[in-house]
ZAPANU-294848 format. One record per residue: residue number from 0; x, y, z of N, C-alpha, C in turn; residue in three letters. Coordinates in Angstrom, 3 decimals. Example, Ala and Ser with C-alpha at 12.3 -4.5 7.8 and 13.67 -1.06 7.14 Angstrom:
# residues 2
<roti nr="0" n_c1="13.190" n_c2="-5.690" n_c3="7.800" ca_c1="12.300" ca_c2="-4.500" ca_c3="7.800" c_c1="13.200" c_c2="-3.300" c_c3="7.800" rest="ala"/>
<roti nr="1" n_c1="12.850" n_c2="-2.250" n_c3="7.080" ca_c1="13.670" ca_c2="-1.060" ca_c3="7.140" c_c1="12.900" c_c2="0.030" c_c3="7.870" rest="ser"/>
***
This chain:
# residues 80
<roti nr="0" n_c1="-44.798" n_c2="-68.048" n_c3="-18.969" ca_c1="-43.974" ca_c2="-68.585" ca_c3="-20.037" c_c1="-44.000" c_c2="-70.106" c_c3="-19.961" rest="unk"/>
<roti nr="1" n_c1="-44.275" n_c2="-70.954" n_c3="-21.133" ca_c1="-44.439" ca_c2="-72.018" ca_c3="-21.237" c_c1="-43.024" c_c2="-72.704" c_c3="-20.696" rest="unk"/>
<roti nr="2" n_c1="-42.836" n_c2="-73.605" n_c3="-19.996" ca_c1="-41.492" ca_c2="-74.219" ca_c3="-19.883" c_c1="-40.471" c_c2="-74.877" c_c3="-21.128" rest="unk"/>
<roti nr="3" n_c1="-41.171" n_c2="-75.333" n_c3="-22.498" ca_c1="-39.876" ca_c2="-75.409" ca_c3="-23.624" c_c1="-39.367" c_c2="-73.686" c_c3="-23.942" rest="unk"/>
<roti nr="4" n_c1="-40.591" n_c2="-72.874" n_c3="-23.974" ca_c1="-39.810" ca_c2="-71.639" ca_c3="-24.260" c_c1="-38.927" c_c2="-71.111" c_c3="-23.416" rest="unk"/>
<roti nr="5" n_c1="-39.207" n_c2="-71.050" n_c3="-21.966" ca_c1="-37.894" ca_c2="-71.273" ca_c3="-20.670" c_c1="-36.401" c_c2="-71.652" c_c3="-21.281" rest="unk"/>
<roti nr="6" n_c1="-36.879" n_c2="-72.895" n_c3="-21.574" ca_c1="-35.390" ca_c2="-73.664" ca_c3="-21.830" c_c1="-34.748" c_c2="-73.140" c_c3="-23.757" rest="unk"/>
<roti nr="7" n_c1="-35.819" n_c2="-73.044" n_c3="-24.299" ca_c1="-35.399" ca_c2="-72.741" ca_c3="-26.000" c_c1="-34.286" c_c2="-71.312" c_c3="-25.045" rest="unk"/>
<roti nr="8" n_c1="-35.036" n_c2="-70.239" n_c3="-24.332" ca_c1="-34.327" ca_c2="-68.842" ca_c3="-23.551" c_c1="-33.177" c_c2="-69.195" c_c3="-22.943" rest="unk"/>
<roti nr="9" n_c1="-33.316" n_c2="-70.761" n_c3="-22.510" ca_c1="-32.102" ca_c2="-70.829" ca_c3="-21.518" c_c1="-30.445" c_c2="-71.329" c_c3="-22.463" rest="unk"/>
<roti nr="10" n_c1="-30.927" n_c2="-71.961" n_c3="-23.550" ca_c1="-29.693" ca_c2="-72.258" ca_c3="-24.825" c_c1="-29.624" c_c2="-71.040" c_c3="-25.348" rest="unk"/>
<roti nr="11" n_c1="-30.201" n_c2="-70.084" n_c3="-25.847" ca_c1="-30.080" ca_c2="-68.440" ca_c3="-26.192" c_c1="-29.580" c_c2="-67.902" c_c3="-25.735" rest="unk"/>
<roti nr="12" n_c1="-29.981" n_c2="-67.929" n_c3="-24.069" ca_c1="-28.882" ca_c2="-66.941" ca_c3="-23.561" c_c1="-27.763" c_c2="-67.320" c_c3="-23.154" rest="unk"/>
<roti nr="13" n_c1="-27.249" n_c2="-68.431" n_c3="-23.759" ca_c1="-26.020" ca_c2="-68.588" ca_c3="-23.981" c_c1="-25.535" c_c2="-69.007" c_c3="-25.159" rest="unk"/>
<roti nr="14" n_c1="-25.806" n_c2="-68.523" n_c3="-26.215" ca_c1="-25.560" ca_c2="-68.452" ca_c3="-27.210" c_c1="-25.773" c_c2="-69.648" c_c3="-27.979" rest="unk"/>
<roti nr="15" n_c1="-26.252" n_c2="-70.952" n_c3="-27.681" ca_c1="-26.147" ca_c2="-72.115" ca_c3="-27.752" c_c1="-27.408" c_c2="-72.545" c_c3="-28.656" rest="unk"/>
<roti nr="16" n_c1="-28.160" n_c2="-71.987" n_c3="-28.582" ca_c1="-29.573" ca_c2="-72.479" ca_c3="-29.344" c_c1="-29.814" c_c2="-72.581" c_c3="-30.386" rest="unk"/>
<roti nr="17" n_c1="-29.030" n_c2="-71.482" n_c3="-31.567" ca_c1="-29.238" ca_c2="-71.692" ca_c3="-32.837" c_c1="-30.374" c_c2="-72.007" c_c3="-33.493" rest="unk"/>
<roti nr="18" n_c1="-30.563" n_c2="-72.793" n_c3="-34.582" ca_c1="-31.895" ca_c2="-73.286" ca_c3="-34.762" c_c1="-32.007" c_c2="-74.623" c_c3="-34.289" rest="unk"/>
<roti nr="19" n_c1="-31.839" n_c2="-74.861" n_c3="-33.206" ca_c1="-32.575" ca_c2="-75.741" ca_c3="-32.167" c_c1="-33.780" c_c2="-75.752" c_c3="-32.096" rest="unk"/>
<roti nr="20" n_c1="-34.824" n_c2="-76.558" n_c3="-32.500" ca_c1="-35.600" ca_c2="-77.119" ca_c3="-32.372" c_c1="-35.808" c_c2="-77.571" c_c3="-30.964" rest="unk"/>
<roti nr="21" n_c1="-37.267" n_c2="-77.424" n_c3="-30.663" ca_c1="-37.898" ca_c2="-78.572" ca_c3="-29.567" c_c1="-37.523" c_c2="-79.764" c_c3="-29.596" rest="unk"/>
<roti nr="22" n_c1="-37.847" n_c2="-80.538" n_c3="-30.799" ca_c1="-37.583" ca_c2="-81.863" ca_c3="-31.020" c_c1="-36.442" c_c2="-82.379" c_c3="-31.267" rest="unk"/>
<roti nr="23" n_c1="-35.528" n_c2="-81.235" n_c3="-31.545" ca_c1="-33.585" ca_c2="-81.727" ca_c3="-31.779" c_c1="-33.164" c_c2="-82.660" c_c3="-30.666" rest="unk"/>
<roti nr="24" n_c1="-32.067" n_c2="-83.171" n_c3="-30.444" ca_c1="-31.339" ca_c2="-83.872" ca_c3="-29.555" c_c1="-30.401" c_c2="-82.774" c_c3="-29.365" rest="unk"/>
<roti nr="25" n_c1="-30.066" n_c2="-82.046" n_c3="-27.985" ca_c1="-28.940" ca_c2="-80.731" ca_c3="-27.832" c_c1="-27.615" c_c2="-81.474" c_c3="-27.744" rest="unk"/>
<roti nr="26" n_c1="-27.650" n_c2="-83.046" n_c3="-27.595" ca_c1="-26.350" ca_c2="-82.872" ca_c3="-27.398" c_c1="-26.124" c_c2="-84.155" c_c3="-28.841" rest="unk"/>
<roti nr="27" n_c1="-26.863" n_c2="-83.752" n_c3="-29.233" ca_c1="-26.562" ca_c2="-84.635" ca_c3="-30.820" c_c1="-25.996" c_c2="-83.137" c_c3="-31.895" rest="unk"/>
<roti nr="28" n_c1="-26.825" n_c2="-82.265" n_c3="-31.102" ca_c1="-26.666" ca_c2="-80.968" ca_c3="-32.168" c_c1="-25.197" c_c2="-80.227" c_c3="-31.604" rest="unk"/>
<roti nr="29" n_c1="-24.637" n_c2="-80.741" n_c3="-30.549" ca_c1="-23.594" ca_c2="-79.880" ca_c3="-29.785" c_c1="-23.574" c_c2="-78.356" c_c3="-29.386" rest="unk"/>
<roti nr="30" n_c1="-24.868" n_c2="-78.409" n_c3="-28.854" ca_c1="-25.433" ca_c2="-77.022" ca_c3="-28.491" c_c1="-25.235" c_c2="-77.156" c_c3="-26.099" rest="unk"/>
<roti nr="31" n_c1="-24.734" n_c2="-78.567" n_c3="-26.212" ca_c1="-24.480" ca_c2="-78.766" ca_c3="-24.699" c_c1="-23.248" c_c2="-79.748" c_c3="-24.724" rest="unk"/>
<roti nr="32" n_c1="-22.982" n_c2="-79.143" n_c3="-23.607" ca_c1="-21.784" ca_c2="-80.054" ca_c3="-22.796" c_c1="-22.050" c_c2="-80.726" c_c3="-21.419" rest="unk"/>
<roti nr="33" n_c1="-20.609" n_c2="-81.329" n_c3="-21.027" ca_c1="-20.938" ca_c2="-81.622" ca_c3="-19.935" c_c1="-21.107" c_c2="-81.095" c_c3="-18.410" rest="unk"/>
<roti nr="34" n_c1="-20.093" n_c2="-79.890" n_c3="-18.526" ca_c1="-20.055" ca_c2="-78.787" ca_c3="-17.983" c_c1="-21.607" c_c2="-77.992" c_c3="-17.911" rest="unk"/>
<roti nr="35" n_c1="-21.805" n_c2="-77.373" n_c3="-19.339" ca_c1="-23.041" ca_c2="-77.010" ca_c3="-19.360" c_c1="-24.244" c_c2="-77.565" c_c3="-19.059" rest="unk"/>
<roti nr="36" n_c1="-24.437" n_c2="-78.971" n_c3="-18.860" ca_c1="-25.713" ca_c2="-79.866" ca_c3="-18.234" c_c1="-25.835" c_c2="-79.511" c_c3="-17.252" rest="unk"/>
<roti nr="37" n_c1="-24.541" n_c2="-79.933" n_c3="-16.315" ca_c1="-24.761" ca_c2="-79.490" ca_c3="-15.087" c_c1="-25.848" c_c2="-77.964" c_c3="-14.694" rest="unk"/>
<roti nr="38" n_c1="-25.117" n_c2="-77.055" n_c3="-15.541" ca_c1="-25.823" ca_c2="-75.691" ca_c3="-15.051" c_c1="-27.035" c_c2="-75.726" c_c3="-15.421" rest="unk"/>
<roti nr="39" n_c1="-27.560" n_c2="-76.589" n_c3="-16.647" ca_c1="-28.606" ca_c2="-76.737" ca_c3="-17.104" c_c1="-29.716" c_c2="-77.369" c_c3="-16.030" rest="unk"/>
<roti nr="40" n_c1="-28.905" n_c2="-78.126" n_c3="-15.274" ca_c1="-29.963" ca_c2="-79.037" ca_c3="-14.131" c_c1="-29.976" c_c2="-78.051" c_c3="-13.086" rest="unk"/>
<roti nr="41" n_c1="-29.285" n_c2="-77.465" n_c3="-12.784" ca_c1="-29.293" ca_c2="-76.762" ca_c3="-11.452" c_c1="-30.408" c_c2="-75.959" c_c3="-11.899" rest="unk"/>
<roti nr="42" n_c1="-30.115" n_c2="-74.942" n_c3="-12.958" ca_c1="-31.470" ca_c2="-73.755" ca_c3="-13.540" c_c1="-32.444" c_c2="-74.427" c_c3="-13.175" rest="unk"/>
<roti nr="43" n_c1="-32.766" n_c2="-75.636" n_c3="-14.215" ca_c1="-34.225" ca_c2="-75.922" ca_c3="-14.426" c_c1="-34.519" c_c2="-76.131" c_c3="-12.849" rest="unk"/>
<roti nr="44" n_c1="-33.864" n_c2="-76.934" n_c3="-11.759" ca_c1="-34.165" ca_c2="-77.912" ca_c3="-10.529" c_c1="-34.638" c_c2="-76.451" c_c3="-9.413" rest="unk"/>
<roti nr="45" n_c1="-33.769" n_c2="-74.797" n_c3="-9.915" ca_c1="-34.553" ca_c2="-74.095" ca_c3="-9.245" c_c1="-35.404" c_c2="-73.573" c_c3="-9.490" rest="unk"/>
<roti nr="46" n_c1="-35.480" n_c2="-73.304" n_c3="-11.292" ca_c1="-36.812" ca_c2="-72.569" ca_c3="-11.668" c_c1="-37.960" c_c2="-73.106" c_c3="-11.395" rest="unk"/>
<roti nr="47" n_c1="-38.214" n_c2="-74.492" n_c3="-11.847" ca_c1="-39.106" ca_c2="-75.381" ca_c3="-11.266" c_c1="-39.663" c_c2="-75.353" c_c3="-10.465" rest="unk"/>
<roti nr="48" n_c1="-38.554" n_c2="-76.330" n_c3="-9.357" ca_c1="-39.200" ca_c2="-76.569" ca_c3="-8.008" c_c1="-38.773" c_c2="-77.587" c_c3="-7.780" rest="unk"/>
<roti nr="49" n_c1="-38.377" n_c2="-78.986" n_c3="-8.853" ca_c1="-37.741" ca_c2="-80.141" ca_c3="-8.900" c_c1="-36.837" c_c2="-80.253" c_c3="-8.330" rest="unk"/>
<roti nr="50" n_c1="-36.533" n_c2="-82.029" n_c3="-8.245" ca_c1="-35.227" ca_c2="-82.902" ca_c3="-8.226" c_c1="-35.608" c_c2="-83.786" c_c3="-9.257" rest="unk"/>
<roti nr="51" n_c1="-34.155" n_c2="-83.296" n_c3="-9.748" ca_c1="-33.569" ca_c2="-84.997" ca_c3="-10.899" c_c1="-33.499" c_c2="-86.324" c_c3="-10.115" rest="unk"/>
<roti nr="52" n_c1="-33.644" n_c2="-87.316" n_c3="-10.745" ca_c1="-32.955" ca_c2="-88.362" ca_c3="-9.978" c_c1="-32.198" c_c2="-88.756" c_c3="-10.901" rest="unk"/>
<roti nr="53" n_c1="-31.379" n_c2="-89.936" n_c3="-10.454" ca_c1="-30.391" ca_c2="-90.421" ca_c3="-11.435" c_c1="-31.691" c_c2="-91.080" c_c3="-12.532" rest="unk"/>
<roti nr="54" n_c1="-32.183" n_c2="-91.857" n_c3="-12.707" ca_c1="-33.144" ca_c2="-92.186" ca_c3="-13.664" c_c1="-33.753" c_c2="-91.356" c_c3="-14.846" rest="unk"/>
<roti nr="55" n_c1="-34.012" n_c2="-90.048" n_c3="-14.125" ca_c1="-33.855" ca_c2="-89.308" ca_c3="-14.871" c_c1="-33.277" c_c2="-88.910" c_c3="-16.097" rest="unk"/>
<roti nr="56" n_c1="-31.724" n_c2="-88.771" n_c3="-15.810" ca_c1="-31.026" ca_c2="-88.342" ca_c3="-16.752" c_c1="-30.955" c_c2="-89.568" c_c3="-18.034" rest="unk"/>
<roti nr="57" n_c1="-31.529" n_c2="-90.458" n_c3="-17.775" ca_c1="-31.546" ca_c2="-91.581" ca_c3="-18.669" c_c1="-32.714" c_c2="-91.497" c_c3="-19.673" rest="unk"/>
<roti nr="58" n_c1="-33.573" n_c2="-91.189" n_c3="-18.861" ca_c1="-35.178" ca_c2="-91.099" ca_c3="-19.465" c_c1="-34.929" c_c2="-90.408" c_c3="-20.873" rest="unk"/>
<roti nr="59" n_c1="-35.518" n_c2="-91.359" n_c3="-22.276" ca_c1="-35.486" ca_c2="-91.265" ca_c3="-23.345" c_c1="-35.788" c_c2="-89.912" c_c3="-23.747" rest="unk"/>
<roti nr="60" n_c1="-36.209" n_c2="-88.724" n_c3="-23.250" ca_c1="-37.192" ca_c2="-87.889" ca_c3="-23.290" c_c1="-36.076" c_c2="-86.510" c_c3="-22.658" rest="unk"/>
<roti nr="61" n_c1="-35.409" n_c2="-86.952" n_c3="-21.985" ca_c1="-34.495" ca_c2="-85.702" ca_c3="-21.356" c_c1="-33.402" c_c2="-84.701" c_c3="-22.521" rest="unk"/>
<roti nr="62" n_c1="-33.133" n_c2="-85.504" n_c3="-23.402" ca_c1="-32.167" ca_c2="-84.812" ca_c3="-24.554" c_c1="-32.814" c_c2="-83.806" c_c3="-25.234" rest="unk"/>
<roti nr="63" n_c1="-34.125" n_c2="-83.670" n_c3="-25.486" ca_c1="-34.637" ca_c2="-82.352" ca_c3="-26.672" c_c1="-35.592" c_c2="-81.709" c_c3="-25.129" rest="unk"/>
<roti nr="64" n_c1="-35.555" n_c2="-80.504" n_c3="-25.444" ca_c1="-36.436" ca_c2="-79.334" ca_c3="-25.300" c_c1="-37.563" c_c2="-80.236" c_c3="-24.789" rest="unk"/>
<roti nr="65" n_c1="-38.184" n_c2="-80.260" n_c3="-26.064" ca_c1="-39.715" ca_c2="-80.953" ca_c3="-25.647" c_c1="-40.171" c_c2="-81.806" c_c3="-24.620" rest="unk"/>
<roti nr="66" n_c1="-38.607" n_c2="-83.083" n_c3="-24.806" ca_c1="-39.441" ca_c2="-84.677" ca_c3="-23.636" c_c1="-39.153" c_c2="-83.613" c_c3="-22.761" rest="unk"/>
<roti nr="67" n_c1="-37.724" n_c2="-83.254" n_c3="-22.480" ca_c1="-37.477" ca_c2="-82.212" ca_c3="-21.045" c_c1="-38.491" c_c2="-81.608" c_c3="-20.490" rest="unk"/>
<roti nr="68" n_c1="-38.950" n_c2="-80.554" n_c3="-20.997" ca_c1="-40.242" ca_c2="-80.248" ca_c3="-20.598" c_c1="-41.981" c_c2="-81.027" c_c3="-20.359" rest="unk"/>
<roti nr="69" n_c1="-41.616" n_c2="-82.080" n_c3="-20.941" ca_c1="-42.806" ca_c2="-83.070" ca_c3="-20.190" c_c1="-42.212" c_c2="-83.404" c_c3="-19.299" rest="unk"/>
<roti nr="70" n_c1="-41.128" n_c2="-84.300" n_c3="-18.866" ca_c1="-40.334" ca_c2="-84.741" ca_c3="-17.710" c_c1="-40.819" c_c2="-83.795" c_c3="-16.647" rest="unk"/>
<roti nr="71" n_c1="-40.400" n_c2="-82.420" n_c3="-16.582" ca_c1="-40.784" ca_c2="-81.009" ca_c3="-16.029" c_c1="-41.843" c_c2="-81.443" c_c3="-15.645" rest="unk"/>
<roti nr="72" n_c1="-42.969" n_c2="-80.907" n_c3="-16.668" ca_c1="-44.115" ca_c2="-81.378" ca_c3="-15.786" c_c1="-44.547" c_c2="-82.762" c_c3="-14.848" rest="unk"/>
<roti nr="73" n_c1="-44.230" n_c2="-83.322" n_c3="-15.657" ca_c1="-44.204" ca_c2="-84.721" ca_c3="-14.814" c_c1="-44.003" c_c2="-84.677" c_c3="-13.849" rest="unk"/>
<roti nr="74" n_c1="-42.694" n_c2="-84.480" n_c3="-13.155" ca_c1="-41.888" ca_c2="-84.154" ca_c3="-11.871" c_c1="-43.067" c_c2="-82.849" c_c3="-11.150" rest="unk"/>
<roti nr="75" n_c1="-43.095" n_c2="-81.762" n_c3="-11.707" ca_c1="-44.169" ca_c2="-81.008" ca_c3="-10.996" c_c1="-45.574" c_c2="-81.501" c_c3="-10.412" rest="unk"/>
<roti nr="76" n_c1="-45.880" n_c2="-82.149" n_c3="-11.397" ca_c1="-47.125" ca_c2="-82.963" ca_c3="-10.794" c_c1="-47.214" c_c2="-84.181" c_c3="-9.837" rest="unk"/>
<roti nr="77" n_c1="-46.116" n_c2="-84.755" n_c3="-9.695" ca_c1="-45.396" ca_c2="-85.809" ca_c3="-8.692" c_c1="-44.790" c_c2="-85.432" c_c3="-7.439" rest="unk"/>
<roti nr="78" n_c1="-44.051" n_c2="-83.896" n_c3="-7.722" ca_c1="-43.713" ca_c2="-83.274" ca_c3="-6.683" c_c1="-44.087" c_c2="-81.964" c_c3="-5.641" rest="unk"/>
<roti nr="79" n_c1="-45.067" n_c2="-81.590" n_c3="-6.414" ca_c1="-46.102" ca_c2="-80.596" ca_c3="-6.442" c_c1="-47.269" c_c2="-80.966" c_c3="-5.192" rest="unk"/>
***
């Protein structure tokens, strides 16, 4: 399974995804919280294999599906 479809599964199965788009902003669309990030980082940091860093969460690219999942790889290939 491709890793945006991972995460499109991971707003679904919590009811959150709607028509969320790859390219949406989730927390422009209010499909996340702050509460919910958290769980969101922990998932991805074990499904993965990753660590966030604080820089991270800044990176222009972390809010939609899509950058997230380049970030993902990114980090896999850096940490890998």
């Amino acid at each position: 399974m491709e890793t945006a479809d991972w995460l499109l599964d991971w707003f679904a199965a919590r009811g959150e995804a709607g028509a969320l788009t790859v390219e949406e902003n989730y927390y422009d669309k209010g499909v996340i919280d702050s509460f919910s990030v958290i769980e969101l980082i922990e998932d991805v940091e074990t499904r993965f294999g990753i660590r966030f860093s604080d820089g991270d969460f800044r990176d222009k690219r972390f809010p939609t599906v899509a950058g997230l999942a380049d970030l993902i790889a990114e980090k896999q290939r850096v940490d890998g």
